[in-house]
Every structure is written in C-alpha cells, then in structure tokens.
ZAZA-694059 format. One record per residue: residue in one letter; x, y, z of N, C-alpha, C in turn. Coordinates in pm, whole numbers, plus 32768, in hexadecimal, padded with zeros to 4 digits. Example, Ala and Ser with C-alpha at 12.3 -4.5 7.8 and 13.67 -1.06 7.14 Angstrom:
A85277DC7830C84CE7E3E830C85287EB6830C S85057F1F82C485577F9682CA850A80038313 
//
This chain:
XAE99E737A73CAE5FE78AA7A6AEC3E7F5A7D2 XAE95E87FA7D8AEE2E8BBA837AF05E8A0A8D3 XAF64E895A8CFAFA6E888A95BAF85E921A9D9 XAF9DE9A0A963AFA2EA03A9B5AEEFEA18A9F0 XAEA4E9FAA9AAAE10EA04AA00ADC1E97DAA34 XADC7E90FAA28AD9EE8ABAA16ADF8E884AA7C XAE69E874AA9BAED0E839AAF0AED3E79DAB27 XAEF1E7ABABA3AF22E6F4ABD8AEECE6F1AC5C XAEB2E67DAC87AEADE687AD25AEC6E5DDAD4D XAEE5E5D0ADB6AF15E53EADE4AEAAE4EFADFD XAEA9E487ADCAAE3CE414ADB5AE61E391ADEF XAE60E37FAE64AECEE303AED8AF3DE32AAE9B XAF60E2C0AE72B03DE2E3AE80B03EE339ADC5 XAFE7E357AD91AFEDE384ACD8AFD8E415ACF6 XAFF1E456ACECAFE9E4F0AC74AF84E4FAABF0 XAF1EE510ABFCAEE8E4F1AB79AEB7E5A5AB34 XAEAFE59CAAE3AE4DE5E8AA81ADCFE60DAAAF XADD8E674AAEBAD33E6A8AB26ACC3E674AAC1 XACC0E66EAA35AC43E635A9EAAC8FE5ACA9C7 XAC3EE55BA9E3AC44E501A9AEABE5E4A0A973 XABD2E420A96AAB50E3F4A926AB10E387A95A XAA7FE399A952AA3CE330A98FAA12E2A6A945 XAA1CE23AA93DA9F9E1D5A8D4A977E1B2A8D0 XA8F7E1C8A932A89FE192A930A84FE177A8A7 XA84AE1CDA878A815E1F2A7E8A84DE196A755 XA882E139A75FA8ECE0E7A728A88BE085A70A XA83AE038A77BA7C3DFF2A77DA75AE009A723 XA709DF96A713A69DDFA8A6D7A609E023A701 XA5CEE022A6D2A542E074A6FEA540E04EA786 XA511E0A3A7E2A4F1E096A871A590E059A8C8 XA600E059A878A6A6E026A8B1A66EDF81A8DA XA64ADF46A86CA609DEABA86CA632DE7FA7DE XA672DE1AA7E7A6B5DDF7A794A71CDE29A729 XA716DDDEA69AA78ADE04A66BA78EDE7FA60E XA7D1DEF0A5F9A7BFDF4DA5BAA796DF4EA51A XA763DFE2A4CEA722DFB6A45DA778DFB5A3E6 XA805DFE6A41EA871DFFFA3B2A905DFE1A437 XA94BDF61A410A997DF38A47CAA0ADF80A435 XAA49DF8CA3CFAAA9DFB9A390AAAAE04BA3D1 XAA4FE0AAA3B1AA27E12BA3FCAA55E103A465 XAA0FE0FDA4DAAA4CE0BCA55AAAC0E0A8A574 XAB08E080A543ABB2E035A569ABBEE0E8A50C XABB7E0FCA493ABEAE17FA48BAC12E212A4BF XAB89E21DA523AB7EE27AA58BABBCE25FA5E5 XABC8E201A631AC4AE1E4A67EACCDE214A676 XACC9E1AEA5D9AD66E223A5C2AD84E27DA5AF XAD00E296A57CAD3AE351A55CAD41E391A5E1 XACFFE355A627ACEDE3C4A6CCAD81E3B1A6FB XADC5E328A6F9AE4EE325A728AEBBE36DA6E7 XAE95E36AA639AEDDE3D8A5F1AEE7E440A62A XAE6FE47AA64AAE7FE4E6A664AEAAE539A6E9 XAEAEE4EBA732AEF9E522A7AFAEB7E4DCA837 XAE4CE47FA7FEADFFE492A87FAE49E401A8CE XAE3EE3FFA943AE80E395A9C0AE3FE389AA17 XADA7E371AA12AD2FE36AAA69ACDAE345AA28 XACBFE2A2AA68AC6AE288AA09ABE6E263AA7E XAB97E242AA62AB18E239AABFAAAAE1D0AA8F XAACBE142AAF7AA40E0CAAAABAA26E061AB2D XA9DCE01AAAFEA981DFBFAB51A9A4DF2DAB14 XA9A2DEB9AB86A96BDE59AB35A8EFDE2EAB0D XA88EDE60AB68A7ECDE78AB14A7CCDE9EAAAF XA834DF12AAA2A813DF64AA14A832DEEBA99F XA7A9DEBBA96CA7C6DE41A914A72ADDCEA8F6 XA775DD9EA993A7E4DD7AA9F1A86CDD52A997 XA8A3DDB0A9C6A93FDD66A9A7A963DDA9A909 XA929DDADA8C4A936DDF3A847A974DE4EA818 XA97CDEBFA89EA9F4DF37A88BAA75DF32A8C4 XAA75DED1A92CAAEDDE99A930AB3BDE6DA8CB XAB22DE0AA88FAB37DDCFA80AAB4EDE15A7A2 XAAEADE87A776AB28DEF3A729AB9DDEF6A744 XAB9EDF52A7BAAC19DF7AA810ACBDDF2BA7EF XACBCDECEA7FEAD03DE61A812AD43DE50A753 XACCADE2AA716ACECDE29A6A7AD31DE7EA65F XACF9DEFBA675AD09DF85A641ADADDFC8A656 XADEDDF9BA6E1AE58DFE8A731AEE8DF99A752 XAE83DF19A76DAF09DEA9A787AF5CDEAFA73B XB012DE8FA77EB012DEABA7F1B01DDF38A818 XB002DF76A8A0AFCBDFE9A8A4B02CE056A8BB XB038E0E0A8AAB079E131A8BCB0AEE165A934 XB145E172A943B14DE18FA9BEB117E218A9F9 XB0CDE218AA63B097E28DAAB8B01AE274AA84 XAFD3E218AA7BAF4DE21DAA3BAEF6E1E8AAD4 XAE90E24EAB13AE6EE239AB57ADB2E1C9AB1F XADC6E16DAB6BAD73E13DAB61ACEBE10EABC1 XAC97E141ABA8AC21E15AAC39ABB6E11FAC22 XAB9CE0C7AC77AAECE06FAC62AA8BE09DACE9 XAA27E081ACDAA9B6E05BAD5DA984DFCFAD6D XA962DFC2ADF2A918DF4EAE14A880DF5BAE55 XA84DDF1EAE59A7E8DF1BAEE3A73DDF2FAE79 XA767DEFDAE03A6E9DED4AD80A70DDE62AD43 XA6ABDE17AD09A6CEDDD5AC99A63ADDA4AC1A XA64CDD5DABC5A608DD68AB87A5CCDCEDAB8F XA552DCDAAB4BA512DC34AB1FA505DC2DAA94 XA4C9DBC5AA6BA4D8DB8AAA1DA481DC17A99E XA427DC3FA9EDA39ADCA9A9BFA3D6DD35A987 XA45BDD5AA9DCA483DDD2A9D0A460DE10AA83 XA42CDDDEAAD0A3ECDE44AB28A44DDE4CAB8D XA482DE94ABBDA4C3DED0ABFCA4A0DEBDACBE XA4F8DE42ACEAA4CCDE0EAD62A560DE2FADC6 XA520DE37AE55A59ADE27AEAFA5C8DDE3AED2 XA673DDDDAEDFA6DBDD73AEF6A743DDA5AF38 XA6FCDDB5AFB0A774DE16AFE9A790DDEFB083 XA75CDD53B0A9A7A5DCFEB12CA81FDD00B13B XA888DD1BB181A928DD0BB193A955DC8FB11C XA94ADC14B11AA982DBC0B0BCA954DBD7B01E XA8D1DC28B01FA89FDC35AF7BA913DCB7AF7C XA90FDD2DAF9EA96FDD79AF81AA00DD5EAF67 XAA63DCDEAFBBAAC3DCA4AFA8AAB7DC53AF2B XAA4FDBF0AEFFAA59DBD9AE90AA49DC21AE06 XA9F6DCB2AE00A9F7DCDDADB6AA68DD46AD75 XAAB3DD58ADEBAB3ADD7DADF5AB80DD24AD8D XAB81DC9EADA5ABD1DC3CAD6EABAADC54ACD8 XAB38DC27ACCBAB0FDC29AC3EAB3ADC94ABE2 XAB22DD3BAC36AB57DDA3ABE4AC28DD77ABA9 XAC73DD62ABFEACCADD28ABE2ACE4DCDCAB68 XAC7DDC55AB88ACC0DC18AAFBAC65DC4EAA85 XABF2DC9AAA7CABE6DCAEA9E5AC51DD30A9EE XAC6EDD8FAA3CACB4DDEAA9F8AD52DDBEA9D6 XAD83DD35AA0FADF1DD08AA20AE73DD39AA58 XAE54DD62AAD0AEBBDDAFAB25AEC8DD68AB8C XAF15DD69ABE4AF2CDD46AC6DAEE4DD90ACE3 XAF00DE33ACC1AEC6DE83AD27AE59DEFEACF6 XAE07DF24AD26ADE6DFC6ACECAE03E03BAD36 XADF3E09EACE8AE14E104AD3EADE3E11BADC4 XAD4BE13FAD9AACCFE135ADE3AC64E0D0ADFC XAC1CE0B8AE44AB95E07DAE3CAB25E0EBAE77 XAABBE0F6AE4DAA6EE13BAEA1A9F5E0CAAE93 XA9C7E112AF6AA93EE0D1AF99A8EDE0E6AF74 XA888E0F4AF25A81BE13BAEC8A79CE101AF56 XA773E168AFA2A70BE156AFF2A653E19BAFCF XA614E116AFE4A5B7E12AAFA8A531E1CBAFD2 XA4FFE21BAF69A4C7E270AFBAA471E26AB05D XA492E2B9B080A446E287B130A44AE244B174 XA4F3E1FCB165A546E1AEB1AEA576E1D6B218 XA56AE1BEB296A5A0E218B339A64FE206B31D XA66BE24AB36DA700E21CB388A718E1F4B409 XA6F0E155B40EA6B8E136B459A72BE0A4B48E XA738E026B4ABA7AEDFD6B4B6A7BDDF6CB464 XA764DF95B435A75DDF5CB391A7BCDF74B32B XA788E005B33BA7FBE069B2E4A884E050B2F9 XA8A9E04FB395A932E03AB405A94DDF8AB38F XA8EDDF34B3A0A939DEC3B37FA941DE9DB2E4 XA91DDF11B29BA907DEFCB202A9B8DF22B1FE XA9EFDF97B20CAA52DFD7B21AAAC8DF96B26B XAAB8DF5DB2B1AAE5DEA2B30DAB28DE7CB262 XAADADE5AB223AAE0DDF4B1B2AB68DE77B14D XAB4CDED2B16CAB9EDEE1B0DFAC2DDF07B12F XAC37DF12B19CAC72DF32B20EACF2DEDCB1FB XAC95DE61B1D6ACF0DDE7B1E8AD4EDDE5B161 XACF7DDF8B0E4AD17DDEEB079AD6DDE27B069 XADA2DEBDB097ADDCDF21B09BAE69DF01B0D7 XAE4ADEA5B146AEEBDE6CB1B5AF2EDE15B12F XAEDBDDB9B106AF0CDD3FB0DEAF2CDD79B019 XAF30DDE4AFFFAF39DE14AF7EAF0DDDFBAF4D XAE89DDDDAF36AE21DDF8AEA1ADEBDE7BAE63 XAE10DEB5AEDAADBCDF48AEB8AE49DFA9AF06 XAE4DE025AE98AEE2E083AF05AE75E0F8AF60 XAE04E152AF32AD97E16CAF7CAD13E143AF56 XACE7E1A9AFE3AC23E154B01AABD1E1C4AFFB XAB9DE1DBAF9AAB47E23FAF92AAB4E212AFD1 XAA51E2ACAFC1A9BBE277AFE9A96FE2DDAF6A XA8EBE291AF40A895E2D9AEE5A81BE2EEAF32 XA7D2E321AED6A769E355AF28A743E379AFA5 XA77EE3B8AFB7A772E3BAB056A767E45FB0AD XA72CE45EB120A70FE4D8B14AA772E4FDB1B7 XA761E56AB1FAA7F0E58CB247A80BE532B2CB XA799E4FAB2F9A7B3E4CAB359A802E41CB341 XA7EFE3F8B2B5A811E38DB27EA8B9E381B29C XA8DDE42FB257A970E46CB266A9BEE448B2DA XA976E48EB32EA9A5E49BB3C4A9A2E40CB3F5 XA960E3B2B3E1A964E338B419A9EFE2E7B3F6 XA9DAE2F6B36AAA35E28DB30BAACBE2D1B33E XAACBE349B34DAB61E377B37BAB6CE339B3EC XAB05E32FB445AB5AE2FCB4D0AB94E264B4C5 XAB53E22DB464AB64E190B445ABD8E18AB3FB XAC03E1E9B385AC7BE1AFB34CACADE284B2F1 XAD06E261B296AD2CE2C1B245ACDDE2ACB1CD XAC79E316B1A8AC42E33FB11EAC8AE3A4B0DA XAC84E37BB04CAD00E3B9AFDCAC74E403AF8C XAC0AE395AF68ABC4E3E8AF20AB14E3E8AF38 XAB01E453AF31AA3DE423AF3FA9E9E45EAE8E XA993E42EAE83A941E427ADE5A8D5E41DAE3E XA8B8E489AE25A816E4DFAE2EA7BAE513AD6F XA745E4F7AD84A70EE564AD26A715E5DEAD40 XA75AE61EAD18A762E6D7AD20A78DE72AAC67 XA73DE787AC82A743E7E3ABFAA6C6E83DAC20 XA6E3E89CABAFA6C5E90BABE3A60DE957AC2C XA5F0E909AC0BA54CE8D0AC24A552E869AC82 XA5B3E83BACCDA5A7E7E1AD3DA620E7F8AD71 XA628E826ADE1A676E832AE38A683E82EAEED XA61CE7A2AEFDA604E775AF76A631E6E5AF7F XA682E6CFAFD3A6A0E723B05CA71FE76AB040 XA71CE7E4B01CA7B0E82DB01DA817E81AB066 XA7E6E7F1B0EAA83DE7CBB170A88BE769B142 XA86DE70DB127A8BEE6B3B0E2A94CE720B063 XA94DE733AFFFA99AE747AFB7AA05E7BFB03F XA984E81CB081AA1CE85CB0E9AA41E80FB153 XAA12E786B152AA52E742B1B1AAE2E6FAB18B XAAB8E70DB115AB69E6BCB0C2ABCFE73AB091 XAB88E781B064ABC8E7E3B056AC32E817B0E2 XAC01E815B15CAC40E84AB1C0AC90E7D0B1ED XAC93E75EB1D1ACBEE6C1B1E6AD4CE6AAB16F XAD4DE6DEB106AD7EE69DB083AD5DE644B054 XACD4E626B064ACABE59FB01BAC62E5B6AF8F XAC7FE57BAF12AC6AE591AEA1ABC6E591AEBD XAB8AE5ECAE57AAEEE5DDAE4EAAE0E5C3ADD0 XAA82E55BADAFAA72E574AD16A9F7E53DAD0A XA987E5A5ACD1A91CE5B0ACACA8F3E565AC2A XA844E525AC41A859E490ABD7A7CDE51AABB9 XA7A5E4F3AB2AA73AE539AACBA761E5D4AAEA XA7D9E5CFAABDA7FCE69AAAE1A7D8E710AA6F XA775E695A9ECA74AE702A9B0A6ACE704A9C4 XA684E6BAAA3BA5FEE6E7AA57A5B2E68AAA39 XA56BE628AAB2A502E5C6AAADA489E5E9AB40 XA42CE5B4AB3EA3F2E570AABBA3FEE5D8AA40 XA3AAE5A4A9AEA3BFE60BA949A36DE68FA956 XA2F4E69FA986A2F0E701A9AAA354E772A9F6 XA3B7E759AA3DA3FAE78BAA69A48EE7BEA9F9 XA489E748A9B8A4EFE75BA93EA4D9E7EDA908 XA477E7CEA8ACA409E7FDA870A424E8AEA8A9 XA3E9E8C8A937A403E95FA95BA479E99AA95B XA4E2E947A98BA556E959A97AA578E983A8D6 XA56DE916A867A576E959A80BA530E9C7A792 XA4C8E9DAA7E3A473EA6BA7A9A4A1EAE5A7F7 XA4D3EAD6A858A4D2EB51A8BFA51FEBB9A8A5 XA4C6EC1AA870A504EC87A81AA598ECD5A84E XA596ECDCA90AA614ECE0A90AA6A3EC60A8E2 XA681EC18A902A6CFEBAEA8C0A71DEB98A825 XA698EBC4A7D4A6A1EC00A747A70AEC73A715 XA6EDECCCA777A735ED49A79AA7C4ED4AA76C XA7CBED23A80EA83DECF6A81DA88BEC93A7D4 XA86EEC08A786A88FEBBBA71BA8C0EC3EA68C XA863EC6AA67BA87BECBCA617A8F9ED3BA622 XA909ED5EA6BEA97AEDAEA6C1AA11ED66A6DA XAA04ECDCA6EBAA73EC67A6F8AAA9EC2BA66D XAA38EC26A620AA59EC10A58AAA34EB67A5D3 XA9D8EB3FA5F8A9C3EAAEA648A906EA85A62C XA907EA38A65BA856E9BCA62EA84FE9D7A712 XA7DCEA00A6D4A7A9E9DFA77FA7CBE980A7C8 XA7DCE90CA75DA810E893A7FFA898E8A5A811 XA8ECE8D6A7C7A973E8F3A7E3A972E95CA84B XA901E9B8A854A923EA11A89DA8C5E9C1A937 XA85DE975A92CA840E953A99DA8B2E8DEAA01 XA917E8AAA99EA9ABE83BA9B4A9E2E8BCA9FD XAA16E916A9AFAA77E97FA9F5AA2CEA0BAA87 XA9D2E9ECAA95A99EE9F4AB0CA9BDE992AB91 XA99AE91FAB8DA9E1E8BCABC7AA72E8D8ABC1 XAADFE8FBAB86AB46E8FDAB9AAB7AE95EABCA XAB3AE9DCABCAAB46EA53AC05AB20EA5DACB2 XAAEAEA06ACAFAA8EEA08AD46AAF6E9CAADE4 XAB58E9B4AD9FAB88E95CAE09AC0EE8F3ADB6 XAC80E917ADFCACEDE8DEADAAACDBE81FADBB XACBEE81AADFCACC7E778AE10AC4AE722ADC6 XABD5E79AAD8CAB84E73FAD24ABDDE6F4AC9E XABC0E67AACA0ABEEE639AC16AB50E602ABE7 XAB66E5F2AB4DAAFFE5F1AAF3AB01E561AAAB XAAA8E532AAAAAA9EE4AEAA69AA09E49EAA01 XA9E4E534A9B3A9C2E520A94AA99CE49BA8FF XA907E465A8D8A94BE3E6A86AA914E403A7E3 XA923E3C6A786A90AE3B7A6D4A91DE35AA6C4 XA8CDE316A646A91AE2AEA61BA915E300A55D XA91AE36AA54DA919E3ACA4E5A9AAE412A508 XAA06E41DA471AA83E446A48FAA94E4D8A493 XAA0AE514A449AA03E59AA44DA9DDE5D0A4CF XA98EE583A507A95CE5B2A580A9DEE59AA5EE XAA1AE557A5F7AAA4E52BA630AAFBE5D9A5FD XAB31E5D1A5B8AB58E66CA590AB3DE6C0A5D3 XAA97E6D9A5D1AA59E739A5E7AA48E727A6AB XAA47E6E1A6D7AA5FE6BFA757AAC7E70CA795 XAB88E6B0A777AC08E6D0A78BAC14E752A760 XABE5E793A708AC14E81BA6FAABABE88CA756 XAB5DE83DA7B0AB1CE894A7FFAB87E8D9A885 XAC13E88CA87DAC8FE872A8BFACDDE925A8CD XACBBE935A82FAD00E9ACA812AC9EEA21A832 XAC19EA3AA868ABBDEA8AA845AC01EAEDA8C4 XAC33EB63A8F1AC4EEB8AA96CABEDEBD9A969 XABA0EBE2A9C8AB11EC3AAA26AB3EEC7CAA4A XAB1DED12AA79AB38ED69AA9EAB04ED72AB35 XAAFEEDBCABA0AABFEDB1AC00AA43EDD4AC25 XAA3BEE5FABA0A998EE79ABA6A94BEE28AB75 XA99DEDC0AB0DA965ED67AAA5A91BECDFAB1F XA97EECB1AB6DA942EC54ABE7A8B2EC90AC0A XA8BCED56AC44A884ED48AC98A7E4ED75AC59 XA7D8ED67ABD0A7B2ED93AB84A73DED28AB68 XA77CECB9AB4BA768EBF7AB4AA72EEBF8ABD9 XA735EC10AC5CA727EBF1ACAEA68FEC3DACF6 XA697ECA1ACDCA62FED10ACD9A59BECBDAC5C XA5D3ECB8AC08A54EEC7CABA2A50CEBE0ABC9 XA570EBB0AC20A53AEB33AC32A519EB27ACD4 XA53CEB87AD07A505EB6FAD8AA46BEB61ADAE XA40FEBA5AD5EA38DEB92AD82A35FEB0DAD47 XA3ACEAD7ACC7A387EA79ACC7A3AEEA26AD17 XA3FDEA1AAD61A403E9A2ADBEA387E9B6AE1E XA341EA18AE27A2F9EA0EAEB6A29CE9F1AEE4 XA20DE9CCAE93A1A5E96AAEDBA1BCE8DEAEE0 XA1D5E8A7AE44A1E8E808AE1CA26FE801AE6D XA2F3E832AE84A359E7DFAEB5A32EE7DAAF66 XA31BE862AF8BA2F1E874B01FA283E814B04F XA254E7E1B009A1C3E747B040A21FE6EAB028 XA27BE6E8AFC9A2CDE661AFD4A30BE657B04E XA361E6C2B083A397E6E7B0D5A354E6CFB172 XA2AFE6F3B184A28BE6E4B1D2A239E653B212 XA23FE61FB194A1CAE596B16DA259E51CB1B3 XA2EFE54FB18CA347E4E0B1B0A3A0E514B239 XA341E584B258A388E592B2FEA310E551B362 XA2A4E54BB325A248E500B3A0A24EE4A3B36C XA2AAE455B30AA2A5E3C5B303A32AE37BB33C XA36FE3C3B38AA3D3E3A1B3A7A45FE3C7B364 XA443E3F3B2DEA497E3CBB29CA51BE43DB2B2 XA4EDE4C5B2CCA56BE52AB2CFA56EE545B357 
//
C-alpha cells in the first residue's frame, strides 16, 4: 500500500493502515458455516498481512465462529501491530438465522468466546452492533455498562458502536470513550452523515461496512455510473477502487475494511489505497450521486425519525 495516499490513523492504542480488511466473507454462503475452499481462506489472510494490511475486521457469529478460526489458523502467532476488531450484540442458531444477543452478560460472554477462538488475551476493539430502530435508550447506557467493564478489566483496549445513528453517538460518549463507529456508508448511502462528521470533529475512527455499495442494487449504480467509469478510466482504476478511494478522500479518519475471500479481488481492493482523487474528482462523485440518495434514502430517514430511532 501506499503510505503517501492511503495513510494511518489511530485505532485505540494501534496506528493502522487506512484500508484494511474485512473477514466476513471467509464464511460459507450467507457467512454460515464452513467455507467452500478453506486453503483459499487461510490464503487470503495471508496475503492481506503480506501485504501491508494491520486491520483486520470479524465476528464470532460470522460462522459462528468459523472466521475466527480461519483467523487464528491462518496468522498465529500474530503480528506485532496487528489490530484486531470484532462485534457483539448477534449471534447465530443452529438454522443460520441471525438472532439477538445483546443482554449485558450475553455481550460479556461473547466477548469471551471471541478471545479464545481468535486466541488472544485482549482485542483491540469490540464493537456494539445495535439493532436497526434501536432507541438510545438505558438499554443502550447498560449494553455499553458491559463492555465498559470488559474494557477496565482488559479484554478489550477500545469500545466501539455499529450501526448506529447520531444520537446513539452522543449518548455512548457521555457513557464512556468511543475509538470507533461502523456504519453502512458509500456513495449511494450516506445517511446519517452526522454521524461520520461527528467523529470526524471527535477523532474517532469511522469505518464504513458494505463501502462498495449494498443492497446490490445500490452496488450495481455505483458500478455503472458513467461518472464513476469516467473517472476509473482517467485513474487507470475499476470503479470499486475508485468508489474505496472516495471514502478515503472524504475525511482523514475513514479506515476501510473491504472483504474477499478471492486474492484478486483482495489486490484489487488494497490498491484502491493508492488511487489519489482529485478534488473536482470528489466533487464530481458527489454531485452524481446526490440525487440518488434522495427519495429512497430520505423515507428511510424519515420512516426512522418517527420511529424513534434518529
């Protein structure tokens, strides 16, 4: 990775690599069970650590437990400065379906668990992964209690929060120190913005989860969008490299957690590191996608302020 465009920002007590990589994708179909090529798997790993990256990004749901284990297998023992970051507040059943577990003691134990499959003592991070149209409410206050604790007693060095809207922000700061928040944002979604300038003006790392565009429809416009194209073509770059280096242009404290479990696409990810945007080039990206954000995101927007949620 280039250092000179791509750079470093502080991740609790680490310095990491603005791109770095996400593991979810390591997992089987739907991140349920065991992958379809495990050798692949443990390969991409390494190559991502080959290659510069020190941010890695997983779950113990993701599996359950499965990408940990990659993880573990793949790295042990692990590199120094290797930041390592999970979520809590999901887990899985037996079905695959994706249920909440996010009472103060399920979050402490799932804490634990991330531990021993990744086989560490501490992680960098944990983040609260709060469910859509969740209040920030004293619930929230005592979910954050739990990692609070985790955090005194060293299992965790920071407390991140996911999903979450600004008022989620503002709460969780008064309760403790946030290092990082994981929002969906890219360039076709960019609500609640408040959030990313709320860290931005804070120093708190932001790092955006599906940053090349979900659902796929959204992918999808992103990568037809003739300015996008454009611009790829005057970078000597693939549209999602140029929709990665948008995100990195936008705000020094975005870090990137990209995932693959394919090594070309891994490549093609990390070298979105080197792409430098120009400023007309941002405002260029920013201009083509603004109308699309504006009926479908603005009802989201309005559908989760009379539900409490922002």
């Amino acid at each position: 990775m280039n250092s000179s465009t791509s750079g470093r920002y502080r991740l609790a007590d680490k310095v990491v690599w603005r791109v770095g990589y996400g593991a979810m994708q390591l997992a089987g179909e739907g991140v349920f069970g065991p992958p379809r090529d495990r050798d692949k798997a443990i390969a991409v790993l390494r190559a991502a650590v080959d290659a510069g990256v020190d941010h890695i990004d997983t779950a113990q749901y993701y599996g359950p437990a499965v990408v940990n284990e990659l993880i573990r297998e793949a790295l042990f023992p692990y590199p120094d400065g290797l930041a390592l970051v999970s979520k809590v507040g999901v887990r899985r059943d037996e079905f695959g379906a994706v249920l909440p577990h996010d009472d103060p003691d399920q979050l402490r134990a799932d804490i634990e668990d991330n531990l021993t499959t990744l086989g560490v003592e501490h992680l960098t991070a944990v983040n609260l992964r709060v469910p859509d149209n969740a209040g920030a409410d004293q619930r929230f206050v005592d979910q954050l209690g739990a990692l609070v604790t985790a955090r005194d007693e060293g299992l965790i060095t920071g407390i991140g929060i996911s999903n979450v809207t600004h008022r989620h922000l503002l709460t969780a700061l008064e309760v403790t120190e946030i290092v990082c928040v994981q929002n969906v944002y890219h360039l076709a979604h960019r609500y609640p913005d408040s959030v990313l300038k709320e860290c931005t003006a804070r120093g708190i790392a932001f790092v955006p989860f599906s940053p090349l565009g979900w659902p796929k429809k959204a992918r999808d416009a992103i990568r037809t969008e003739p300015v996008v194209i454009g611009i790829a073509a005057r970078h000597d770059a693939t549209p999602a490299q140029i929709a990665l280096a948008w995100l990195l242009a936008i705000a020094d404290n975005v870090l990137l957690i990209p995932g693959t479990s394919r090594p070309s696409h891994l490549a093609e990810n990390l070298a979105a590191g080197s792409v430098s945007l120009q400023d007309d080039d941002v405002a260029s990206l920013n201009t083509a996608f603004g109308e699309s954000l504006g009926v479908e995101e603005r009802e989201t927007h309005r559908v989760r302020r009379q539900n409490g949620a922002l």
